[in-house]
N, C-alpha and C positions, 0 to 999 in steps of 0.2 A: 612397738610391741616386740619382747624379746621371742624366739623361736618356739622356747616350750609354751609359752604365753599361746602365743598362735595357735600352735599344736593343740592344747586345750582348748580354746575355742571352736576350730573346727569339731574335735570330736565333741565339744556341749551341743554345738548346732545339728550335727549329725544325731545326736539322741533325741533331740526336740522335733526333727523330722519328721511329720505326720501324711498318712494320705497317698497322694497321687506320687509327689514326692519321694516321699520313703518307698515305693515301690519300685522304682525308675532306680535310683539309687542303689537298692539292693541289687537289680536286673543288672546294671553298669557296673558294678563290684563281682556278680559274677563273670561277666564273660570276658575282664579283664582279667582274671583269675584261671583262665581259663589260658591263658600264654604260658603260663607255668606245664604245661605239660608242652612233648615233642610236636613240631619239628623245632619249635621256641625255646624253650627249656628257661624261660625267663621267669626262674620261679623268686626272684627278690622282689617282683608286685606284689605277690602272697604278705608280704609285710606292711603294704598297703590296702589293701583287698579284704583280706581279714581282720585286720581292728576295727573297721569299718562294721563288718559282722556281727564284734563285741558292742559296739556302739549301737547298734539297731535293736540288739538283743535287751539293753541295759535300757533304753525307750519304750521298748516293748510295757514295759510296767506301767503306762501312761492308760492300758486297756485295759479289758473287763477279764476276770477270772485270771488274774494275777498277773495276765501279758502274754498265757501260754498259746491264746490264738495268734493274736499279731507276729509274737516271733516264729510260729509256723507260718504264717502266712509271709513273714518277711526272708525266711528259708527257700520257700518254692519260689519264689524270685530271686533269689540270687539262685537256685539250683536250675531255674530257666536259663539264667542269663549263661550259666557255666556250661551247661549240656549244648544248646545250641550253636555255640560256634564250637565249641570242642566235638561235637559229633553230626557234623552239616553233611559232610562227604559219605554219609548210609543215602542220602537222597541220590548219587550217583547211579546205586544198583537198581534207581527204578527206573533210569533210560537207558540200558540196557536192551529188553524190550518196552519202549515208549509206547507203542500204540495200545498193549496192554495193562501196564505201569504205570505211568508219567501221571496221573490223576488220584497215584496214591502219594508222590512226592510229599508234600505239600502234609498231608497227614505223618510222613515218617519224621518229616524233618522238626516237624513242631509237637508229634503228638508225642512220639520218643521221651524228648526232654521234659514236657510234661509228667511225664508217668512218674521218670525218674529224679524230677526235681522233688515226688513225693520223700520220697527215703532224707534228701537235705530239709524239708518242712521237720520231717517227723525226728531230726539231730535236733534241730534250733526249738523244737518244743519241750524237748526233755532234758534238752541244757537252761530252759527256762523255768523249770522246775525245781531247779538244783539250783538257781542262780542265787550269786551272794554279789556283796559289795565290795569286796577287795579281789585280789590278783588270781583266786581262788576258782573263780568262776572260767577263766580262760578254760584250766582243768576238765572244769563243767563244759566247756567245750568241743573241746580235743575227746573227751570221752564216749561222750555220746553221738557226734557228729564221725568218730571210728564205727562204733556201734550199729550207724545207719549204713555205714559203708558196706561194712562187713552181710549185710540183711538183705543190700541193693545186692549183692554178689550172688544172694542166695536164692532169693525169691521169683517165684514162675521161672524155674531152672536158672535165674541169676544173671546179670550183666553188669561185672564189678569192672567195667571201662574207666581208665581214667579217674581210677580213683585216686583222694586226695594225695596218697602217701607217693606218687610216683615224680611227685615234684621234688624228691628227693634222690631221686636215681642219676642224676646229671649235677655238678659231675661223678663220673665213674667212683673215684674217693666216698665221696658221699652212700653211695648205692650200697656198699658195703658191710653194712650197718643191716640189711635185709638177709644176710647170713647169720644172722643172731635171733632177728625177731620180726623178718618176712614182711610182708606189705602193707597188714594190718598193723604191726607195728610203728611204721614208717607214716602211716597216718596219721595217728596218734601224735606223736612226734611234730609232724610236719605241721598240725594245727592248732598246737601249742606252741612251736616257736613262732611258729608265721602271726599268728594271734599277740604275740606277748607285747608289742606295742602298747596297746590300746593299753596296760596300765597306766601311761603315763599320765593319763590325763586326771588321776586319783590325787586325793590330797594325802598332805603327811600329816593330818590330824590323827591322834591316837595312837603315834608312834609308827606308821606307816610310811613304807617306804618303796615308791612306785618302781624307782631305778630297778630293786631285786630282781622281777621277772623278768625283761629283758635281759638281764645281764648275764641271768643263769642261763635264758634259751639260748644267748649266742654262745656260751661256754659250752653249751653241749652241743651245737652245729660246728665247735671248732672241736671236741672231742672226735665226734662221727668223721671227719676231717683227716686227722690225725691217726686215729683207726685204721682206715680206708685205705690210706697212702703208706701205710706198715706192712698194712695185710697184701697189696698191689706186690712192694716191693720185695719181702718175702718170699712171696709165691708165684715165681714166674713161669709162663706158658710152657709148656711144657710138649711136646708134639710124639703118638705113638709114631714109631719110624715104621711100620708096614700096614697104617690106613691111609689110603690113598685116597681121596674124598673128588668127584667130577659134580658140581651141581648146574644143573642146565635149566638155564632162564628163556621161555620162547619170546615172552613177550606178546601173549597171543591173545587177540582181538575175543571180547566174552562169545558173542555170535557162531564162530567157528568151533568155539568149546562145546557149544550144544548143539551141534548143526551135523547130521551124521553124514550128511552129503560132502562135508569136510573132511571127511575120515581118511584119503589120500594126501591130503593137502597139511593136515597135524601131523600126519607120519614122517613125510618127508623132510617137513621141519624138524622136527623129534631128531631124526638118525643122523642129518646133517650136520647140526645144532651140536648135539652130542657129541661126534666124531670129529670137532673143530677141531684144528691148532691153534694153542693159547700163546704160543712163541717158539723161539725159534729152533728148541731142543725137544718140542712137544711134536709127540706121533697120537695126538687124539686119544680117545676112549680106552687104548692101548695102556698108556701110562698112568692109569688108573684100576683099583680092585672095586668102588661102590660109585655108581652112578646113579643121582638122586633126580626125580622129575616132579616136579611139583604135584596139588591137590588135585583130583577129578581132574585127572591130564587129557582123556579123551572124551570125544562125542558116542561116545560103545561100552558096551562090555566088554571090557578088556577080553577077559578067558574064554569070551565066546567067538573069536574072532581069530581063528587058525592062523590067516595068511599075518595076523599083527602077531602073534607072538613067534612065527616064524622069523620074522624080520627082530626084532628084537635080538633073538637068540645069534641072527647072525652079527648083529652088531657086540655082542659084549662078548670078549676074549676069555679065553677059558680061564676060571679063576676070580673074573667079574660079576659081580651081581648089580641088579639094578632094584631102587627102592621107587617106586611110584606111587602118586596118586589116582582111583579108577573109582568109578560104580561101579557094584555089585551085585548080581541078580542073585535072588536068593535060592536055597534050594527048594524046587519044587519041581513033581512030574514032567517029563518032556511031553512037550505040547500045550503045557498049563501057559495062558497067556500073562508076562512079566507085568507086574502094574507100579509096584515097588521095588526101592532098589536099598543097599548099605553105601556108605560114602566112604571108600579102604584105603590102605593101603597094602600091598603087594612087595613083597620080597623076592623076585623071579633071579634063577641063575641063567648060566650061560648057554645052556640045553635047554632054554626056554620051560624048565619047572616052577611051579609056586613052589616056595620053599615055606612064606608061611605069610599070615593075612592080619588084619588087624580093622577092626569095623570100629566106625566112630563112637564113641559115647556119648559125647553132649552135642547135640546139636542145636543149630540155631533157628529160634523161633520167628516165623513168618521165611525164611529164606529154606529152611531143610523142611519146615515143619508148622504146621500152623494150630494153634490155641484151639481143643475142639472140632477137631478137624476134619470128620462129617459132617457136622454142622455148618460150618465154614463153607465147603465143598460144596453142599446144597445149595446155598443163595448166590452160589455162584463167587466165591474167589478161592482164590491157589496161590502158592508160594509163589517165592519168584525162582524156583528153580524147575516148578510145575510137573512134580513128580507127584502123579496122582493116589492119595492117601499118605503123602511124604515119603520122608525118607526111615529107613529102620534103623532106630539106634541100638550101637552093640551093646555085649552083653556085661561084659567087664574091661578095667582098666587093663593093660599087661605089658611086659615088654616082651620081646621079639630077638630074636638068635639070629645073626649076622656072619655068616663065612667075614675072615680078614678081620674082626671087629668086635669088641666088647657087645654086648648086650645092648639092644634100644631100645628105648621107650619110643613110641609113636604118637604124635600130637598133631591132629588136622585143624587147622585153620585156627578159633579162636578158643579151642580147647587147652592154648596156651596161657591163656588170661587169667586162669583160674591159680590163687597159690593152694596151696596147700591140701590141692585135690590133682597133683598131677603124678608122683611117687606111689606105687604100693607099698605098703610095709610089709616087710619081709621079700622084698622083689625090684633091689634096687639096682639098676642100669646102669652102663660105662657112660651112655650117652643119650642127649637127646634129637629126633630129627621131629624138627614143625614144618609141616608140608602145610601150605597154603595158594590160593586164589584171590589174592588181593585187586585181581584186575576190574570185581565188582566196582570199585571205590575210584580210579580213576587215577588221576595226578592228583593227590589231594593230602592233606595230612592225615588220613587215615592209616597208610600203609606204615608210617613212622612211629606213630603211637601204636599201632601192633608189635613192631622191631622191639620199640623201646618195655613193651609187659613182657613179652619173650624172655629179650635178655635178663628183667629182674628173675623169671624163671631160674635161670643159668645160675644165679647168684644166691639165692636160696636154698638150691640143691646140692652149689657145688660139682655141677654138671656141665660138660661142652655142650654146647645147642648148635646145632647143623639147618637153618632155617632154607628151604627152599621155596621161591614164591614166584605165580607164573610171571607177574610184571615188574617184580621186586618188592621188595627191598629181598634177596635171598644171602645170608653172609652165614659167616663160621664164626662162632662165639666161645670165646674157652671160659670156662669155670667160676672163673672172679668176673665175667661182664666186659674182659675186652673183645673187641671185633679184629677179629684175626684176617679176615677177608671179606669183603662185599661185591655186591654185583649192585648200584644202584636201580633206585625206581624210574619204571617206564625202557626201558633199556631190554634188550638185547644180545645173549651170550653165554658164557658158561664160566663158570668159576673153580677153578684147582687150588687143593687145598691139604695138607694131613690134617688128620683128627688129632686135635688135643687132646690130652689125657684129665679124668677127673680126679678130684682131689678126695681126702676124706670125706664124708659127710658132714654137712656143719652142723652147727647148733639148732636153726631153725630145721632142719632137712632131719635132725632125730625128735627133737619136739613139738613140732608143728608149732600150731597158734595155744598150746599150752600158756608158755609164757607172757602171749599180751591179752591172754583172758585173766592172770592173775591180776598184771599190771591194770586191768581197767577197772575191775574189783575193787582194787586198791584206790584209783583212783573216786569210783562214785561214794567208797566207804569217807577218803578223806575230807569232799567237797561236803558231804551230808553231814559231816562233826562240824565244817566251819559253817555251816546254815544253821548249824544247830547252836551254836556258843554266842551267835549273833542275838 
């Protein structure tokens, strides 16, 4: 049997798949699919993984009401199989504290992907709707399976993790292509080429010609390509000569983070950490004007706590400011008892002043904040940060005034995830810093698939990203998505660094998702003429 021969076989046998079978199958196609994102970046299975999709979806027609259940149902199985190894390591932050935690593991780890395999159910049903019998249907895929993406992003405040389009950010070349038409676009994109296989197994009856759509997808993976490594060369790193960038990684146990009895014991690491020598010309915190410390750095209220910003002040040289992460007690009368707190960041000079504050916006649901959350309270559970009534989210997006330094935007923790909700308009920043706490998550691939949504940040806006993170990954990211500097995960230390310079704004960063809300238009207008001529 010659190859293509083969090739068509398996995928006939894969459409006839029924049952138990076809479940298993979809389950195993996604969490192989799921290597396509960091620390792996092995996104050439997506061309195996995804016809596979096409092929279940084209079977789907074997059931009742045209197939649109079964291919839902054949969705939430593979969006099982995707979610769960791609997102195991949130089971981390529930031993953290075990004795109160550990018995909801078990629920995060499985009930998560659950939820979220909804939003791939409800792609694979509405590209079943639209399905045709030629190359056309891939289309019907990539569209509406963008569609779900972009909804998973949005919905009960949104968790657009790992979505599909990021399997195109590696390599860097590639990633490139997100400065024109951002993550949503890159989706799209990505599950249309990754898809385009499964034409082959079409006949050439009626003048059809299955070669076309692969051929065209790889032309345009070697366009993006091509692009990428123009735009790279181009436009190289460019560094402001008077920011002086210190980012200090403690590496510090979650326990001590919330443990206020720890509160001499963070410090000392802090000033120590900070005031390193990085080599052999290095005089410490000295040789630096922005000292950055990661998310929720202490077990306190930072500004309530004289003798801590005394010490501070004596640490940073005149001239030096320091950017950290704190809770915040909100204002209210003294002697009112604190119950709630803001998740900030802090701009303090060398005189120990706030210069200026920046409260979270999006926070994270069940860890900042919980769904209902008197409700919740009453039968008895609480985040896992156990800030009672949660945490207060701020009021608006903004950036922040920096002595030595262009304008920043400020981004905690996984408020970097978000595209095209991180810029205001009219209020656009030299730079970004993402202060994060990845120490929840462990050694695990979760802190790499954070680095790696960040940096498409960086790429879309056209903006350096200054990530600092208490266990790592913390690095200096310039404009186009290279890594200028790292501090690895799990690790230890401090990182020196200038700030790169940003570039003009790109394409996506003045138009937002303008452009692949036409392009998807476009696309369910074309797919519905070829359903319709059939």
């Amino acid at each position: 049997m010659t190859a293509p021969s083969k090739f068509r076989s398996i995928g006939l046998a894969i459409i006839l798949t029924w049952g138990w079978k076809r479940a298993l199958l979809a389950l195993l196609a996604g969490a192989l699919s799921s290597l396509a994102m960091a620390p792996f970046n092995a996104w050439p299975i997506l061309f195996l993984t995804l016809p596979v999709a096409v092929w279940q979806i084209d079977g789907a027609a074997a059931g009742r009401w045209r197939g649109v259940p079964a291919a839902a149902l054949t969705g939430w199985w593979f969006g099982l199989g995707y979610f769960v190894p791609g997102l195991y390591w949130i089971g981390y932050a529930f031993l953290v504290d075990a004795p109160t935690f550990a018995w909801l593991m078990p629920f995060a780890i499985l009930g998560l992907p659950a939820y979220l395999a909804l939003f791939m159910a409800l792609g694979f049903a509405l590209a079943r709707l639209l399905w045709t019998r030629d190359a056309s249907r891939v289309i019907a895929l990539a569209a509406n399976l963008t569609m779900s993406e972009w909804l998973r992003g949005q919905a009960l405040t949104g968790f657009p993790w790992n979505a599909l389009g990021y399997a195109l950010s590696e390599p860097l070349a590639l990633a490139q292509t997100a400065s024109l038409i951002g993550l949503w676009g890159l989706t799209f994109l990505a599950v249309a080429i990754f898809a385009s296989p499964a034409v082959l197994i079409d006949g050439t009856s009626r003048g059809r010609k299955p070669w076309v759509a692969p051929a065209l997808a790889l032309t345009v993976l070697l366009a993006m390509t091509v692009f990428g490594a123009i735009r790279l060369t181009r436009q190289p790193t460019v560094m402001l000569a008077n920011t002086k960038l210190r980012i200090m990684q403690p590496d510090l146990q979650q326990d001590a983070k919330f443990n206020y009895g720890a509160k001499a014991e963070v410090m000392k690491k802090y000033l120590t950490l900070s005031d390193r020598a990085s080599g052999p010309q290095s005089t410490g915190v000295k040789d630096v004007n922005i000292l950055i410390w990661p998310e929720s750095a202490f077990p306190f209220f930072l500004t309530r706590e004289a003798d801590v910003m005394a010490e501070i002040a004596d640490l940073l040289p005149k001239g030096t400011v320091l950017i950290t992460g704190s809770v915040r007690a909100p204002d209210v009368p003294p002697g009112t008892r604190i119950t709630r707190a803001y998740n900030s960041i802090y701009v303090i000079d060398h005189d120990g002043n706030v210069l200026s504050v920046y409260d979270k916006l999006h926070l994270v649901p069940f860890g900042e904040f919980l769904p209902f959350q008197n409700l919740m309270e009453k039968i008895g559970f609480e985040q896992l940060t156990k800030v009672q009534g949660g945490f207060i989210p701020g009021a608006r997006r903004r950036s922040m005034d920096v002595p030595n330094a262009p304008r920043m935007l400020p981004l905690i923790c996984y408020e970097a995830i978000f595209p095209g909700d991180v810029v205001e308009r009219g209020d656009r920043p030299g730079w970004i810093v993402n202060l994060t706490n990845d120490g929840w998550f462990g050694i695990s691939t979760g802190p790499y698939q954070h680095l790696q949504q960040a940096r498409l940040r960086a790429i879309e806006q056209g903006l350096p990203l200054v990530r600092a993170a208490n266990t790592g990954i913390s690095a200096v990211i310039d404009p186009l998505g290279r890594v200028v500097a790292q501090l690895g995960l799990g690790l230890e230390g401090v990182l020196d660094s200038r700030l790169p310079a940003a570039i003009a704004p790109t394409p996506y960063a003045r138009t937002g998702d303008i452009p692949i809300a036409i392009l998807l238009a476009g696309a369910w207008l074309f797919v519905i003429r070829r359903r319709s001529a059939k």
